[in-house]
Each structure stands twice: as structure tokens, then as C-alpha cells.
N, C-alpha and C positions, 0 to 999 in steps of 0.2 A: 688558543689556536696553535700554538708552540706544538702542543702533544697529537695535531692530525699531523696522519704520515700520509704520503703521496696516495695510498691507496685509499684514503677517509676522504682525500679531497678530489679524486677522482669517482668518490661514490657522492659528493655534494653537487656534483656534474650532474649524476641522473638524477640526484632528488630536486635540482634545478630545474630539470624536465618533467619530471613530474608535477613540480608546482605551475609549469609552464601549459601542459594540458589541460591541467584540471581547470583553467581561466581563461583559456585562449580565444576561446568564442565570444567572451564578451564582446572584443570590440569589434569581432567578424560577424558580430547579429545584425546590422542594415546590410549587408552583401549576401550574406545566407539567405536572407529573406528575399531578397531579388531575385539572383539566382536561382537559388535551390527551392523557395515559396517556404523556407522554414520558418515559423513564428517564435516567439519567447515560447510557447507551449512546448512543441517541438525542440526546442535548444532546451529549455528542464527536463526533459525526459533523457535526453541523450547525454544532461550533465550527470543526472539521475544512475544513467546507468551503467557511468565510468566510476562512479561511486559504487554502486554493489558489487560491481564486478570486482573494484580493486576491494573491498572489503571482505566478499567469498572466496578471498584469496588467501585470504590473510593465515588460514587455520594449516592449511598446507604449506602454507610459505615459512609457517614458526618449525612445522615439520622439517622442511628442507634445511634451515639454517641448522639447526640442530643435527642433522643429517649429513647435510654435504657442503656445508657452511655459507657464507655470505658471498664469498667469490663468483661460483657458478649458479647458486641463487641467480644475484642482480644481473649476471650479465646477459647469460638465458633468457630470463624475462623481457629485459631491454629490447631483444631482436623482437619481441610480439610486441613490446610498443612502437617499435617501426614501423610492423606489417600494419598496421591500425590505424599511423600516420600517414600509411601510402594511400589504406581505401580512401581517408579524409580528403587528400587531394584528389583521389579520384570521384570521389561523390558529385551522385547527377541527381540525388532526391533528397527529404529529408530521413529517413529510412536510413538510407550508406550511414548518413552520422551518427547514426544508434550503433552500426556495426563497430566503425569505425572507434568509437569510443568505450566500447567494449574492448576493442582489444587493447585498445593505449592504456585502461584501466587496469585491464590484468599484469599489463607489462609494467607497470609501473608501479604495482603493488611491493616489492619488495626495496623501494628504492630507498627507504628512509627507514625502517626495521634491520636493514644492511647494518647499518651503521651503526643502531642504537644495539643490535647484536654485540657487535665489537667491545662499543661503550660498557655494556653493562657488564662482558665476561669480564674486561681486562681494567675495568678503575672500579672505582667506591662508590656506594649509591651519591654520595654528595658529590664528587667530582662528575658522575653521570650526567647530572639534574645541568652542571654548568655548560658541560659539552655539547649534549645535546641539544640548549638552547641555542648557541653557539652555531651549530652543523644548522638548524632550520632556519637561524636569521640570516647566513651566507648561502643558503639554498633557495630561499625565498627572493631571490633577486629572478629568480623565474616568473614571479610577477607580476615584478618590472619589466622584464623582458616580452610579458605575453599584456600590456598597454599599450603605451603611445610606443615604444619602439617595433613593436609587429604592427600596429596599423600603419606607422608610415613604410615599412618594408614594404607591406601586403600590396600600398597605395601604391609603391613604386615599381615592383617587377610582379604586382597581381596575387592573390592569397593564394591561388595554386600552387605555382611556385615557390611563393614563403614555405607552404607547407612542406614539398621537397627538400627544400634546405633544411627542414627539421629532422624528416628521417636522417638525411644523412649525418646530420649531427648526433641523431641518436643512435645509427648502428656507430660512428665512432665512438661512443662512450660506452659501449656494448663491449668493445671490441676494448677498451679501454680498460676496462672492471674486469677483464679477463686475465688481461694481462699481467696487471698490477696490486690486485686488491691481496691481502692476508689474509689466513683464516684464525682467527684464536686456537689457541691446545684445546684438542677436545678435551673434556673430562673424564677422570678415569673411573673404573667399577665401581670406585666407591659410592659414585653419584646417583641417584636410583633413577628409572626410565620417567620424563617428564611425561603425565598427561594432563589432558583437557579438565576432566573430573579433582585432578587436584588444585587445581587453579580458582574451580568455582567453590571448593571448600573452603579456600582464604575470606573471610566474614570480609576483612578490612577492603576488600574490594566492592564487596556488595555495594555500597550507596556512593560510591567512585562513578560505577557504571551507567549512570543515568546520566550525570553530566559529561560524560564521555559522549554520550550519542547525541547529546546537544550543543553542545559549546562550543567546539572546531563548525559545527553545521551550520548554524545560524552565520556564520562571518563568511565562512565559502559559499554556501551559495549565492547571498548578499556581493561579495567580489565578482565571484566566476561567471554567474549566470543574472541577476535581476539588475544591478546597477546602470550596464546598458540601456539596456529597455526603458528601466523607471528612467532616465535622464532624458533618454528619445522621447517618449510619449507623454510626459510630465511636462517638459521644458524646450522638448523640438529641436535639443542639439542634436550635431553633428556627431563623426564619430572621432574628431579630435579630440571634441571635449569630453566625449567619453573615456577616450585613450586617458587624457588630463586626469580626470576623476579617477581613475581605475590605477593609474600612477600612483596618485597621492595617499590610495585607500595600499598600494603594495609597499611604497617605503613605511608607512606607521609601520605594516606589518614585520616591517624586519626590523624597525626601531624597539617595537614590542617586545622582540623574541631577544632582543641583544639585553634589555632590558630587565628579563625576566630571574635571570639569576644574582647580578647586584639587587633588585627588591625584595630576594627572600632574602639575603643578607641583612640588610635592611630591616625589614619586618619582623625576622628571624622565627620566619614558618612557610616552609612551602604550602600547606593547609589554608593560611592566614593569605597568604598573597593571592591565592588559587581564589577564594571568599572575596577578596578584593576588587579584582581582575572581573571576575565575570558579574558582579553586585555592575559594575562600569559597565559593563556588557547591556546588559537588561537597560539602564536609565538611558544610554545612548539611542537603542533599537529604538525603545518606544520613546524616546524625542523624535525617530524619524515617523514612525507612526502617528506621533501628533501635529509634527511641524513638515509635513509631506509634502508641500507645495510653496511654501513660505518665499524663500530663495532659491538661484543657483546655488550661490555660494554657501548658503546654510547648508544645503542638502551634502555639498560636495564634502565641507567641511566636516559633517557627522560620517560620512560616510568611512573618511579618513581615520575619524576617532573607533569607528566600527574595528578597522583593520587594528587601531593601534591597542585599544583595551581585550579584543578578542585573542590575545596570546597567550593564553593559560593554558593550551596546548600542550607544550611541551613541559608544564611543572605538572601534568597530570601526571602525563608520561612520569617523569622524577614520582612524583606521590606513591603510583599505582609500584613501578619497579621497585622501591623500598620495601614492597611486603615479598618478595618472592624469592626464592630460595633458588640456589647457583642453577639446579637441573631444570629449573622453569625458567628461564631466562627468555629462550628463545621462544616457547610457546605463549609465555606471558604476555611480552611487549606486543605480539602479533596479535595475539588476541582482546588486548585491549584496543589496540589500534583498531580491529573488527570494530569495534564497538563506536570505538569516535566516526569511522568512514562508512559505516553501516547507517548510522545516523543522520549522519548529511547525506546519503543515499532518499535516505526514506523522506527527511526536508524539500529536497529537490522534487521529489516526486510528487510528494502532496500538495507541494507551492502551486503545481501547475494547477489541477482543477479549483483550489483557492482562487489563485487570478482568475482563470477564466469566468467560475461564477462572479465575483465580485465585480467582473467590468463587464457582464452581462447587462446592470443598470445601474452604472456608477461612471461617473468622469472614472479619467486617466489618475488622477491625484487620490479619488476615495477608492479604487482598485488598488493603488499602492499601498495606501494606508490602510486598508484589511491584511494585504501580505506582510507588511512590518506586525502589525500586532499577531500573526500567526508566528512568528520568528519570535517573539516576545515572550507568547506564554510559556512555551515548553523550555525555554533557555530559565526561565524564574523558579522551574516547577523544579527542576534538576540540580537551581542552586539552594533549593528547601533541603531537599534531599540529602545534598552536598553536607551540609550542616552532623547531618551523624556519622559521616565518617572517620574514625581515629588520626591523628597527629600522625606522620612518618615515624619511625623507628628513630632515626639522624637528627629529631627535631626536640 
């Protein structure tokens, strides 16, 4: 943490935001649904489509870093994650929230490629892999923040209002990143023009890619969007205790990510810990698929483990950055990240007519456990996959 400078921790501010959208509805799904008549249906679709959107971002955003760097990237974008924040406060259907999270998605697309920009031009792929874990487990207190401390905000001055107090916190860090972020030396002739087409020539990436669009997928949606619900309708809590749950499943998660770089030390393979990490991922899901209604406490309990074994994230990120050459840099990381947030795009989306077919003629509990085993398969198929892809370079 020594080696972030004012402007890495100022860009941990928006990827704090960003972590903060992407999950904020959870504990606002019994007041949406009041309100606005929005269902768990409804709130997957519009988590759904803060996900593609920030993922169809991704291919231009590697453009622009590499163009006009990370500075006016993130801070640009940030002002349409506000405008996105404002419609959310102002939503009178469930409709606005599709808008609405459309734009917070786009804005918020560059929040964490900022940084790992920086990272990758100006340190070593092995000091990358520890940074990087580093910036997402101190960025990930977004949350925390989007738990039990935004329901009881919400409870106390009303979720409209909370939501206001978020643009403004995001045009300051807007305005913040503007001010103060760096941009690396660009690189000079010698470097040849990065594109798209040489990216997909790197083999070593090929079987990377599949657990990219599953593995971050499976644990965010599980956070941001179903955890709520399954707790409501499973178990008939409130939404403190879902705040509680959603808490306990955001600190794993940043214990995870702090974690992630002493375990390749440890293991001594980012490949090895990656294999580790999500093998954990898979036995947990489906304990929730098979023990769905057992307990509170059990459920809360895995759910938490969800958050803390789902952190392989960021050593993919490391894995994947290892094979790419100085002039792919920016198009690389971007483009894999497409790949993790395209993913959980497409999870989100399918979740929905999953649930809704499966609670068509099923308790509350056997609707659950059809959607944990849909999170199950595709995360298992990906760590098959996983398996042929070569050791890092560093390893």
C-alpha cells in the first residue's frame, strides 16, 4: 500500500462506487418492491444490465486508456455514473431502474482498469498480481457500504435521499480523478499499435476465458442481486438481516482479495491458487443448493464463504496480464475484464427466467435451490477448462 499515490487512492474511491452500485439494491429489494412494484425479476434484469453495459464498455475504455489515459478516462465516465444515480433517485417504475443502471454501469466501467492500467505500465507482472489484489480488497468496502450501512441510512433520511447523497459523492470523486490522478509515459514508436486481433492470437488466454465469464459471476450476482430475496422468501427476514448477511458475505470478500497474494506466495502459483479458489467456489455454491433451507445461520454462513472463496478475481486478472506484451496492456486488461463482467451480465439475466420458472411449482426453498445449482454448473464447467491453461510466465 506504501507504493499507491494520492491519485491510486483516489481512483479506489470510484472503484469503491462501483463496487457500491453493482450491490446496492440488494437491501433496497422490499422498498422497490413497494414502491416501485419491482420484483427479484425485475431487479435481475436491471443488475443484468449494469453488467453488459459496463462490460460493452470495456473494448473502448482499453481504447481510451491507451489514448488519453486513465485520468480523463475515469473521471469522464464517473459524471454518467452520477447522471444514472440521479434517474435511480428519481424512479417512479421499474423501467427508470433499467435506465438508471445503464448509466451507473457505463460510468463505472473504467473504475478498476484505471488503476490496473497504471499497475501493469509502471511495476512487474508479480508486483501487479499483489497490487492489484490490494486496490480491490480496499475498494471492496463498497460492499460494505452498499449492506447494513445504506439500509440503515436509507431507513433514516429514505432511500431517495441516500441515493442523492451518492451522486454527490460521485460527482466529487469525479471531480477528484480529475484533478489528481497521473497518467503513465506513454510509450514510444518502438511499441507497435495494440489491437483487439492480437490479443486473441495469445493461445495462453484461450481457456483463461471461460472462467473469466464465470467466476466473478457466480459470487456477484449471489451478493448484489439473489441473497436478498432468497433470505425474504426462504426465511421471512427483514431487511436488517439481510443488511447482516450481505455485510458478512462483503467483508469475506475483501478478506478474500487481501488474501489472495500471500496464498500464491504460499502455494507458489498463481494457476495453483486460481484451481484452489474456485474448486472452493463450486463445493460451497452447491452446499447452498443442497442445504437451501436447512438454517439461517447455515445459509448466512455459506453465503459468506461464497463472498470469501469467490476471490480469484483478481489472480486471474495477474494470470491473464502475464501473457501480454507492454502495447496490449491497456486493451488486454479491458478486455478481459469484458469477459469476467460480460459474464455475470449474462448470469444475471438468465437467473431471472430460472427463478421465475422454478417458483412457478416449487416452494420458496426448491426455487432457490434450482438457482444455486444453475450458478454451480457453469462455474465447474469453466474450472474443467481452467485446467489447460499454461502456468504464468513469473511462475
Amino acid at each position: 500500500m506504501r507504493k499507491f499515490s494520492t491519485g491510486i487512492w483516489v481512483l479506489v474511491l470510484g472503484y469503491t462506487l462501483s463496487q457500491f452500485y453493482r450491490a446496492f439494491m440488494a437491501v433496497l429489494s422490499p422498498v422497490l418492491r413497494e414502491e416501485l412494484g419491482a420484483d427479484p425479476g425485475d431487479l435481475a434484469v436491471s443488475s443484468g444490465i449494469w453488467f453488459f453495459c459496463f462490460a460493452a464498455m470495456q473494448i473502448p475504455v482499453g481504447g481510451w486508456l491507451d489514448r488519453f489515459g486513465p485520468r480523463r478516462t475515469a473521471a469522464g465516465l464517473m459524471l454518467v455514473a452520477a447522471l444514472g444515480a440521479a434517474v435511480f433517485a428519481l424512479a417512479q417504475t421499474a423501467w427508470h431502474l433499467h435506465i438508471a443502471m445503464a448509466l451507473i454501469g457505463i460510468g463505472c466501467s473504467p473504475a478498476l482498469m484505471s488503476a490496473y492500467y497504471i499497475f501493469a505500465r509502471n511495476f512487474s507482472p508479480r508486483e501487479f498480481g499483489t497490487l492489484a489484489g490490494t486496490f480491490v480488497a480496499v475498494g471492496s468496502l463498497g460492499n460494505i457500504l452498499s449492506s447494513s450501512p445504506m439500509e440503515a441510512f436509507a431507513g433514516w433520511v429514505g432511500w431517495r435521499e441516500a441515493t442523492w447523497w451518492m451522486v454527490a459523492a460521485t460527482v466529487a470523486v469525479a471531480v477528484a480523478e480529475f484533478a489528481v490522478v497521473r497518467d503513465p509515459d506513454r510509450l514510444d514508436s518502438s511499441h507497435p499499435a495494440g489491437r483487439l486481433v492480437d490479443i486473441l492470437r495469445l493461445r495462453a488466454l484461450w481457456f483463461i476465458l471461460p472462467l473469466f465469464m464465470v467466476n466473478y459471476g457466480a459470487s456477484a450476482a449471489i451478493r448484489g442481486l439473489w441473497a436478498g430475496p432468497y433470505l425474504e422468501e426462504v426465511y421471512g427476514v427483514g431487511s436488517d438481516v439481510i443488511g447482516f448477511a450481505t455485510l458478512m458475505m462483503g467483508i469475506a470478500m475483501i478478506i478474500g482479495n487481501y488474501l489472495a497474494g500471500p496464498l500464491v506466495s504460499l502455494v507458489g502459483s498463481v494457476r495453483r491458487t486460481i484451481l484452489m479458489g474456485t474448486a472452493a467456489t463450486v463445493i460451497v455454491i452447491g452446499m447452498l443448493w443442497l442445504f437451501t433451507a436447512v438454517s439461517l445461520a447455515i445459509s448466512i454462513t455459506l453465503l459468506a464463504l461464497v463472498g470469501l472463496s469467490g476471490a480469484s478475481y483478481v489472480l486471474l486478472i495477474a494470470h491473464g496480464r502475464a501473457f501480454l506484451p507492454p502495447h496490449l496492456v491497456g486493451r488486454g486488461v479491458t478486455f478481459l475484464n469484458m469477459f469476467s463482467i460480460g459474464g455475470t451480465g449474462v448470469l444475471q439475466f438468465a437467473s431471472r427466467p430460472v427463478y421465475r420458472l422454478a417458483s412457478e411449482n416449487a416452494t420458496p426453498a426448491e426455487a432457490y435451490s434450482i438457482l444455486f445449482l444453475f450458478f454451480t454448473i457453469p462455474l465447474a464447467i469453466g474450472l474443467a477448462l481452467y485446467f489447460l491453461t499454461p502456468e504464468a510466465p513469473d511462475d
